[in-house]
Structure formats: structure tokens, C-alpha cells
N, C-alpha and C positions, 0 to 999 in steps of 0.2 A: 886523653880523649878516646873513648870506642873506636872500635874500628868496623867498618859495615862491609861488608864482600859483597860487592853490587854485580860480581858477574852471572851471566846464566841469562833466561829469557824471563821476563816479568813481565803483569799487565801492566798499560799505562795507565797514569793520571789521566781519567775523564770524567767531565762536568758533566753528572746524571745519570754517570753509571758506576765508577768505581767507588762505588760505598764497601759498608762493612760485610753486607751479602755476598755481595760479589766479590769482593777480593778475598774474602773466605774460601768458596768455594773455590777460585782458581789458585788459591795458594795450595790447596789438599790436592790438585791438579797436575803441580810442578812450580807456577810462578816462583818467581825467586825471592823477588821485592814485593812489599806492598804499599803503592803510592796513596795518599787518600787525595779525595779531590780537592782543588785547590781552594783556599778560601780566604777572604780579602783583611789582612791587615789592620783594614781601619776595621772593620765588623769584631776582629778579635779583642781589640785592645779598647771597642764597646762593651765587649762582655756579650754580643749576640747570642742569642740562644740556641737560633736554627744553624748558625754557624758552630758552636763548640758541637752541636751534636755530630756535625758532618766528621769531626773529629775521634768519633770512637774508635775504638778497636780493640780488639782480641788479641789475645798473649800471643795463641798460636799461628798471627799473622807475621809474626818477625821475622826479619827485619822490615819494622815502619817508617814509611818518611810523607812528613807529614810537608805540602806543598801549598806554599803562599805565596801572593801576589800583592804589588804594591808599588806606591810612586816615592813618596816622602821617606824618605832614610832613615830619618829617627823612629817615626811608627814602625817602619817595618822591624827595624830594630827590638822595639819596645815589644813586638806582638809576638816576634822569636823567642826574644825571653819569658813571657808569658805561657809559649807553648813547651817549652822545655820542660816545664813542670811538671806536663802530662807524660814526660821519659818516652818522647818517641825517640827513634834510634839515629835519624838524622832529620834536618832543615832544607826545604828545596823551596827556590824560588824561580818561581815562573816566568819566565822571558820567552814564553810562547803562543801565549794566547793570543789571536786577532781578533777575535771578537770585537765586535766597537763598543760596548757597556763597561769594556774592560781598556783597551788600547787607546778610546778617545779621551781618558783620563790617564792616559801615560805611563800605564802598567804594562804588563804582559810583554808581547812582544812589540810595543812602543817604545820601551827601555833601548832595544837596537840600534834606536837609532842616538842611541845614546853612548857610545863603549866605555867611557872614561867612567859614567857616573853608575854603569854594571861594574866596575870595579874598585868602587868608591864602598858599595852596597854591598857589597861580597865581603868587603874587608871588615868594614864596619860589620857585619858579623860574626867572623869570623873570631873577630877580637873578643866577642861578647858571649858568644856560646860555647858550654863545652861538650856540645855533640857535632857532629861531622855537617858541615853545610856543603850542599851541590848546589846545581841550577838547571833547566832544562831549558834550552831556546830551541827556534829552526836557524835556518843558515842564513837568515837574514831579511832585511825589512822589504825592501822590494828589489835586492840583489844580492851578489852575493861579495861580493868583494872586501870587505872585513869582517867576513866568518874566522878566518886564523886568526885574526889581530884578536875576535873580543872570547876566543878559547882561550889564548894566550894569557888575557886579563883576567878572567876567571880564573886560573889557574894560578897566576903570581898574585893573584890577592888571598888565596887558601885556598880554596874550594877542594873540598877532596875527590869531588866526581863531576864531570858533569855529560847530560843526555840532551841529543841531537835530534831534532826532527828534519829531515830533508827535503823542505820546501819552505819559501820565504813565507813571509807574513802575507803579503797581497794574494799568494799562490791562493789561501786558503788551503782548498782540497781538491785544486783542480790540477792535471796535470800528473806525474810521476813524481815522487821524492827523489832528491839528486845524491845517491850515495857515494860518488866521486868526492864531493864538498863534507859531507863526512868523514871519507878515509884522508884526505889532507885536514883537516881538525883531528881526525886520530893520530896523525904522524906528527902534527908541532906539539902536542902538549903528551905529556910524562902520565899524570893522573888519568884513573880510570874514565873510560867516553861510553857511553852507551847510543846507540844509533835506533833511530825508529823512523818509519816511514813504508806501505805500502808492503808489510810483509804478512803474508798470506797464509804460511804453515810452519809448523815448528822444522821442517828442510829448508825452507825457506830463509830462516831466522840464523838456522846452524852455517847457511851459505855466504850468510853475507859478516860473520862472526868470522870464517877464516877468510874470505877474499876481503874485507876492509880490516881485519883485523882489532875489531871494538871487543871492549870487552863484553858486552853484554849486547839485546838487545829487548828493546821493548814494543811488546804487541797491543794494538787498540782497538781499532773497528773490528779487526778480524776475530777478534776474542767476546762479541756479543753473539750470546748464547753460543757460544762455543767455549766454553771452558778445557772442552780437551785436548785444543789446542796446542798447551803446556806439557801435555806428554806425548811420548813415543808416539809415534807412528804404527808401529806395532798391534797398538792395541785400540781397534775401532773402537767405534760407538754402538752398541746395541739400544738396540728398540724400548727396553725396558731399564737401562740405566738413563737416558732420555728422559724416557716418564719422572724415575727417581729423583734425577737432579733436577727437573721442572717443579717438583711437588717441594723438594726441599727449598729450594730457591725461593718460591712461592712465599713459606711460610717464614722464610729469613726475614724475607722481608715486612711482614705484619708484626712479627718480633721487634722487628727495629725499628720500623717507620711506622707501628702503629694502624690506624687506620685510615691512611693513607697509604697503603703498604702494598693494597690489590691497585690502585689507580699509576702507583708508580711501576709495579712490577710489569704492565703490560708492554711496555715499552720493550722490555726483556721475551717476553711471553711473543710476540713478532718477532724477535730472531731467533728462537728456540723453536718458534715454526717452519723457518727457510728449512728445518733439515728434510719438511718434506713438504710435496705438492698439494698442498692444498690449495682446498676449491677457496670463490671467493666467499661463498654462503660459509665455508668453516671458518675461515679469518677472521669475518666480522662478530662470528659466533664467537669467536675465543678472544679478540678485542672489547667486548662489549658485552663480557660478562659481568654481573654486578656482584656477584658471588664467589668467596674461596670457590666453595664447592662447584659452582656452575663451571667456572674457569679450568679446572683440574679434570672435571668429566669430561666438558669437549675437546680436551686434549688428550686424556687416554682415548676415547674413541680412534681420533686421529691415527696415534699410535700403537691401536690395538687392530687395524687395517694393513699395519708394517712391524708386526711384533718378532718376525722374524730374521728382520732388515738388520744389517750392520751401516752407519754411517762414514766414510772419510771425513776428515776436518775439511771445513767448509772454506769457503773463499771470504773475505773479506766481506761484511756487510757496507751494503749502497743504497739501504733503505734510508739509510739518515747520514747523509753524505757533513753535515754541517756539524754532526756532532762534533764537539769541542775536543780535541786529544789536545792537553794540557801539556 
């Protein structure tokens, strides 16, 4: 079986934003991993269209893991093996979503409340794949009290890694991530743990890598429109690598999603604005561009007002508190 080195800081698994653009870009950054967003089991083992495509990826993304969700044990079974064929580098299954579209059908992070039959499903792939399967949960359904029991079963069933978010399911994304309830799941299990939750900066990420001792850690919110996140500190943000990485990003995405590609990028295009003050007339100007081009002008403007500006890495985004980290 491969073997994947999941330490280091990577972007997380999120719903609507870690596509092939993005995890591009923040792999040539530093990411370590490249998660793709998760996608449903039964949709795979349909043969869905818009689901295999969420599945692409570049060479130069390695290592990929490709991350799925699911209730029934034989499909998810059946859809691992399916995907194996596309040689991603490992298998992850989601025991973190709360979403309810996702949890009211007994996926994601509704599995928790299940421990026995997360390592019923672990095993049962393990047996069946010959690339590395992990899993990512948070520490629990609406508590915390068998977080080590179901590391533990992850762990004795195979799993070669698995990542922690530190907040339960009901938490949502209110509140703080509880990295205490990580560092005792890093201290019962042997395999590699990855910790995420509420981290801000790549100091940040390195802080909680020697006080919890994880092996790795993975950034979400903080990592929209902030890709530089993944490197040094060292080396700010200028004003015109800014523009750069907006303009390329831009066109990743028409590349990939087609023409669909300027209606989804926006989403990105507001957090690649937080790096400066804008007014609300430039916001909506650069929201509610209809045009590659119109979108890309009102943003060099922007940034042709601060062309001489260095940025810090930024703070977590709170514009879209719900988005999903997978």
C-alpha cells in the first residue's frame, strides 16, 4: 500500500470552495495535502456527472485524497472502489459534516453517534482498498465524551490517519474549537491525527503542531482568499501579486467550471477583497460583475489605489460563517 506523509499544514475539505482552482493554487503556496470536496457515495456509484467532475485533479496536486460521505456500508464500499481507479493517493470519509441535507440522512457527522458502525466502515474498507483510507470527524455529536473511544476504532479498524475538527456537530461554528479534546485523541492513538479548528495563521497552525503535538494541521475559513497563508510569514503580500493571483484564480476557474466559472468565482472574489477597505459602491461593483473583464478591472482599480501596500495574512473569514469545512 502507498504511503502518504500527511504532515505539514494543508487546506481543508470544503463544500464550494476546495475545488481544483483552489487547491492548485494553495498547493504552489505550501499546502501539503490536497483534500477535494466531499461527494456522496450514492451520487458516485450513480455514475453522477457533476459529482466525478468535482473529482478532478492535477498531478501537481499530490498528494490527493479524495473525501466521501455516506450511510450504507456496502455503497460506500462499492463507490471507494470505484474511485480508486482515478489513483487518488488515499480514501477519506467524512464523519464531519452537520449539515442537515447531509446528517438527517445519517452521514457525515451523524455516523458519531454511531462508534461501532465508524468501525465497521473503516474496516470494511480497508479490507477492500489498496490505497491508505483516513477519516475526518469533530469530537463529537453534541458532546464530547467518546471522542477517544471512536479515534481509538478508527484506528484498530486500519485507518492510516485520521483529522480532527474541535467542535461537536450541534457546535456548528459557534463557539471556539476545543484543542484540549484533540490533544487527548492525539495521545490514545499511534497513527498520524491532524487537528483543525479556528486557526488563523500559519504561527498559528505551527503553535498548536508543538503544544498538541498533531501531526499536521489543516486550515479552512482562514485560507479563503488568502492562499498565502501556507507560507512564511516572512514573505507578505504585495499589492500586485494580489491582483496576480485574483486574475489567475479568475481564469482557473472558467477553465474548469466553464461558464459557470465567473458566478462561482465571486464567492472567492469577497474574500480576496477583505485584504482591503473597500467602499460598499466597490463591493457590489466587483460582486455583480457580469464580465471576466468587468470583474478583473474593478479589482485592479482597487488595488492600483494600494499598489504599494504589503499585506499580513489575514484572520479567518466571517463573511460565510456556515460554510461547510468538511
Amino acid at each position: 500500500m502507498p504511503v502518504v506523509d500527511y504532515s505539514g499544514i494543508s487546506l481543508a475539505p470544503m463544500a464550494g470552495y476546495s475545488d481544483m482552482p483552489f487547491r492548485r493554487i494553495c498547493r504552489r503556496f505550501g499546502s501539503a495535502l490536497s483534500y477535494t470536496e466531499f461527494v456522496s457515495t450514492d451520487a458516485v456509484v450513480r455514475e453522477n456527472v457533476r459529482t466525478l467532475q468535482m473529482l478532478r485533479f492535477a498531478e501537481d496536486e499530490r498528494p490527493v485524497i479524495f473525501q466521501i460521505f455516506g450511510y450504507d456500508i456496502d455503497t460506500i464500499v462499492e463507490a471507494a472502489l470505484r474511485l480508486e481507479v482515478l489513483r487518488p493517493d488515499g480514501i477519506d470519509l467524512n464523519l464531519g459534516c452537520s449539515v442537515p441535507k447531509v446528517a438527517h440522512k445519517g452521514s457525515g457527522a451523524a455516523l458519531l453517534q454511531n462508534p461501532e458502525k465508524i468501525g465497521v466502515i473503516i474496516e470494511a474498507m480497508v479490507k477492500r482498498l489498496r490505497v491508505p483510507v483516513s477519516a475526518k470527524m469533530r469530537i463529537g455529536w453534541s458532546d464530547t465524551d467518546q471522542a477517544v473511544d471512536i479515534a481509538r476504532r478508527i484506528e484498530d479498524a486500519g485507518a492510516s490517519m485520521l483529522a480532527v475538527h474541535g467542535r461537536t456537530a450541534d457546535q456548528r461554528y459557534t463557539g471556539r474549537a476545543d484543542w484540549s479534546v484533540i490533544g487527548a485523541m492525539r495521545e490514545a492513538v499511534k497513527i498520524p491525527l491532524l487537528g483543525n479548528g479556528d486557526i488563523e495563521s500559519r504561527a498559528d497552525a505551527e503553535e498548536k503542531m508543538r503544544r498538541y503535538g498533531v501531526d499536521g494541521v489543516l486550515i479552512g475559513r482562514a485560507a479563503h482568499g488568502n492562499p498565502w497563508i501556507f507560507r512564511s510569514a516572512a514573505n507578505p503580500v504585495t499589492a500586485q501579486e494580489l491582483s496576480s493571483v485574483f486574475a489567475e484564480h479568475l481564469q482557473a476557474m472558467l477553465d474548469f467550471h466553464g461558464e459557470q466559472g465567473l458566478f462561482r468565482f465571486r464567492k472567492h472574489a469577497a474574500q480576496y477583497g477583505r485584504h482591503f477597505a473597500m467602499t460598499d459602491a466597490q463591493r457590489s461593483q466587483l460582486l455583480s460583475a457580469a464580465t471576466t473583464e468587468e470583474m478583473t478591472h474593478v479589482f485592479a482599480q482597487v488595488v492600483n489605489d494600494r499598489r504599494d501596500s504589503v499585506f499580513p495574512s489575514l484572520k479567518r473569514s466571517v463573511a460565510n460563517p456556515e460554510c461547510c469545512v468538511l
